[in-house]
Structure formats: C-alpha cells, structure tokens
C-alpha positions as CSV (number, residue, x, y, z in Angstrom):
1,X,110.5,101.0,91.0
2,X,110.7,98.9,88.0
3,X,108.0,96.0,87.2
4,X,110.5,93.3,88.3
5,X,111.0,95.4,92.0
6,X,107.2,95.5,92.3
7,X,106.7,91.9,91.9
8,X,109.3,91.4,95.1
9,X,106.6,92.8,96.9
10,X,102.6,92.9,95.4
11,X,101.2,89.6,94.3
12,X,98.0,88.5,92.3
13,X,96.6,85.2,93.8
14,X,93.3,84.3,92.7
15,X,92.5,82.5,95.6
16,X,93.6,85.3,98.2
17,X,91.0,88.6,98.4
18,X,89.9,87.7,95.2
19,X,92.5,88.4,93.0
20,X,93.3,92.2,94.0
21,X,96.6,93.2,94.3
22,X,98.0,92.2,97.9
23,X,101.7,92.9,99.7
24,X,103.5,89.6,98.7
25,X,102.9,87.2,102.2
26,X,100.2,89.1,103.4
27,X,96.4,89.5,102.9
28,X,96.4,93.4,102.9
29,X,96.0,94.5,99.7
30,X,97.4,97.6,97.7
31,X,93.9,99.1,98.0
32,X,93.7,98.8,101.8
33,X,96.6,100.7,102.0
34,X,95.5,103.9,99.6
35,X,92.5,104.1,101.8
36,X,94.5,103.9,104.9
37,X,96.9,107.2,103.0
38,X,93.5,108.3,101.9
39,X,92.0,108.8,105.1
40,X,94.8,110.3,106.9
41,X,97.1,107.6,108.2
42,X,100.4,107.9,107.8
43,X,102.9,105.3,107.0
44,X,103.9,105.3,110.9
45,X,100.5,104.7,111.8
46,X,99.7,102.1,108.9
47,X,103.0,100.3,110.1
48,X,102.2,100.9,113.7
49,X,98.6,99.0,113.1
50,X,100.0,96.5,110.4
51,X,103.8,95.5,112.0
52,X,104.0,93.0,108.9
53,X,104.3,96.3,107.0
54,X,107.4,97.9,106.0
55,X,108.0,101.3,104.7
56,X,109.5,99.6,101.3
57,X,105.1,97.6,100.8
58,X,103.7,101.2,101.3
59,X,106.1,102.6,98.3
60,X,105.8,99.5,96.3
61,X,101.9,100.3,96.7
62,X,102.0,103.6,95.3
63,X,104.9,102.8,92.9
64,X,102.2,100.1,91.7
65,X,99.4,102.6,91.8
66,X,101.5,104.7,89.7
67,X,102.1,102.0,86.5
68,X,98.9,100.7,86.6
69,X,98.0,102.2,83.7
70,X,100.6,101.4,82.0
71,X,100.5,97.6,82.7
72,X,96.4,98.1,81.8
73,X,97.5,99.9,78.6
74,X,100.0,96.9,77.7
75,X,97.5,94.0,78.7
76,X,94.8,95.7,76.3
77,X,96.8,96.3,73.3
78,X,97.9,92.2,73.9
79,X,94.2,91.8,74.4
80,X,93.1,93.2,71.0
81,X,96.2,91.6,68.8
C-alpha cells in the first residue's frame, strides 16, 4: 500500500486521541487495532466488535505499521537538514 493509499484510510488529527494514528472517520486508532491482533482477535472478531471496520482499515494498519520507519527515517533526515 503506497503512502498516498494509506492516507485514504489512517489520519493524524491533533485534536482526536491525541494525535496517534487513527482509521480515517473513526476514533480507533492503528494501535488499538495491533493490540486487538496482538491479543488474539482476529480481523472477524475486530470487525464483528467494531462494524465501522472494514477488512481494507485492518491492512491499512499494518501496511502503516509496516512504513513507519521509513516515514520516521524521512521526517528525521528533514529534521536535521
């Protein structure tokens, strides 16, 4: 999922859960849903509990998991030029 995919789906809004990473229209953020997948849920059971879900937020979580480094890696070298 490219960067311009992910932002169809996660959002950064300061004034919603502080600024983490949430699923675009919704206050359940990316890290609610790792520790959902973390504790045994699966994405049937996250859906089941959280019917604003969709299979595509759950990938677009991990998918974001998955190039956060990379997006830390960019904002710190832009940091330090």
């Amino acid at each position: 999922m490219t960067h311009e995919e992910l932002a169809n789906y996660i959002v950064v809004d300061h004034g919603v859960r502080f600024g983490k990473p949430c699923i675009k229209g919704t206050r359940i953020a990316v890290g609610d849903i790792f520790q959902w997948l973390s504790a045994g849920m699966t994405n049937q059971e996250i859906i089941a509990d959280f019917p604003e879900l969709k299979e595509i937020h759950i990938r677009a979580a991990l998918a974001f998991a998955a190039t956060r480094d990379a997006i830390t890696e960019i904002a710190v070298y832009e940091a330090a030029s």
